[in-house]
N, C-alpha and C positions, 0 to 999 in steps of 0.2 A: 504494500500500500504506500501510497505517495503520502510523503510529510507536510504537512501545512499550517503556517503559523498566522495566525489572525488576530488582530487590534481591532476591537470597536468602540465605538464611544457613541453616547447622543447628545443632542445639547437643547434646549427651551430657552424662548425670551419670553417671558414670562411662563405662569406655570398653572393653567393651559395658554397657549401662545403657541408664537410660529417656530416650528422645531425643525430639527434635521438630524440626518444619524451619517455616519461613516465608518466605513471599513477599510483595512490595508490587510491585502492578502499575500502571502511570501510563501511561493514552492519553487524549488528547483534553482534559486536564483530569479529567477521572476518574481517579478511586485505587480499587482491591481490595485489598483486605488476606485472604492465606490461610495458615492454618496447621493442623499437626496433630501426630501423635506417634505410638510405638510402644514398646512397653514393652521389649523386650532387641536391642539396636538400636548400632550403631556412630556417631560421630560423619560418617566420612566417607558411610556410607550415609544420613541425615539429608541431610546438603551435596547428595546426588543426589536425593534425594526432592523437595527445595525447587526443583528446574530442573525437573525432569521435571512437577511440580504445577503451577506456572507455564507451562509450553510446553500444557499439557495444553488449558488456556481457550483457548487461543487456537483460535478455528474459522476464520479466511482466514488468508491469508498476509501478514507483516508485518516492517516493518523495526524488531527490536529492537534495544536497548543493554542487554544484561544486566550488572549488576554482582553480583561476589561474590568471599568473601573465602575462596575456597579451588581452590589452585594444583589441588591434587587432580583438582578438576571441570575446570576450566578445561583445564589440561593435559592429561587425558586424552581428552576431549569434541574437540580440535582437533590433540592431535598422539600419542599414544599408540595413541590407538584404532584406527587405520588397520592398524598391527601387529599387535594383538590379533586383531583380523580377519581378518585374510593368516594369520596362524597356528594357527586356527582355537580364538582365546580363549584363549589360552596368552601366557605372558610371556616374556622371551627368555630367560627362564630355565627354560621350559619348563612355568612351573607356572598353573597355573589361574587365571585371572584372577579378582580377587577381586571380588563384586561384580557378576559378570557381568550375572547377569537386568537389575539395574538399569542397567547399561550399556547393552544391548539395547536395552531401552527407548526410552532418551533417544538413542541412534542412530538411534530410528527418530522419534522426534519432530525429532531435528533435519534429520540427511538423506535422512529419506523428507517432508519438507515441504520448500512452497517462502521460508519464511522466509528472509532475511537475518540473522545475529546476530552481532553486534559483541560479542564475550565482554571484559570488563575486571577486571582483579583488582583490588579494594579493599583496603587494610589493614583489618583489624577493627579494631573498637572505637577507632578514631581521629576519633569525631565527625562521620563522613559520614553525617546524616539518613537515608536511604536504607537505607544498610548496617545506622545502630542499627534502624531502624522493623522490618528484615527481622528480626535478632538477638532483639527485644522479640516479634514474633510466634513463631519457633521455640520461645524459651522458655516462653510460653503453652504451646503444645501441648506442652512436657514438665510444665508444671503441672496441665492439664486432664488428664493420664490420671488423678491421683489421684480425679478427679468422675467417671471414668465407671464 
């Protein structure tokens, strides 16, 4: 399996506000740089857009190392979600998982594929290349809505 190492980030001007996510992809010596945005949009839904846009390219199955800088994703993606599941998307507080569709989603890109993903949480903005390169692209795509 091919190795692949991924940086995402999302970013909100305000929170709900106009958001954008970004990713930098690294196999083989190769870089992707992808990003976009949504005009009335949450920060942590951003943080899910950039995983899920990222898992999306990939068409085999591959050994990633995702980095990102949000527990949010991170925790939910590998130990939340299993609950929300069993309880049919509900939180143990009975209330509706926020986020859901997007959750679905990336549920089904991660455990209906055969990838491997090595999830890591980065601090933001503490100068890890990667994490900024991700950060710099999200916030593109909250600048680019003003052009379209």
């Amino acid at each position: 399996m091919s190795k692949v190492t991924i940086y995402t980030d999302g970013a909100c001007k305000g929170n709900p506000g106009a958001g954008g996510w970004g990713a930098l992809l690294q196999a083989q010596g190769a870089t992707k740089e992808i990003w976009g945005g949504e005009r009335n949009t949450t920060n942590n839904r951003m943080e899910l857009r950039a995983v899920i846009e990222a898992l999306k390219l990939l068409k085999r199955p591959c050994h990633i190392t995702l980095y990102l800088d949000s527990e949010y994703v991170r925790k939910g993606i590998t130990e939340w979600i299993h609950g929300w599941k069993a309880k049919g998307w509900k939180t143990a507080s009975k209330q509706p998982v926020k986020n859901a569709e997007l959750w679905q989603e990336l549920d089904a890109l991660v455990h209906g594929s055969q990838h491997t993903i090595d999830w890591r949480w980065v601090k933001g903005h503490a100068g890890i290349p990667g994490n900024e390169k991700a950060d710099e692209l999200a916030n593109r795509g909250v600048a680019e809505l003003g052009t379209r």
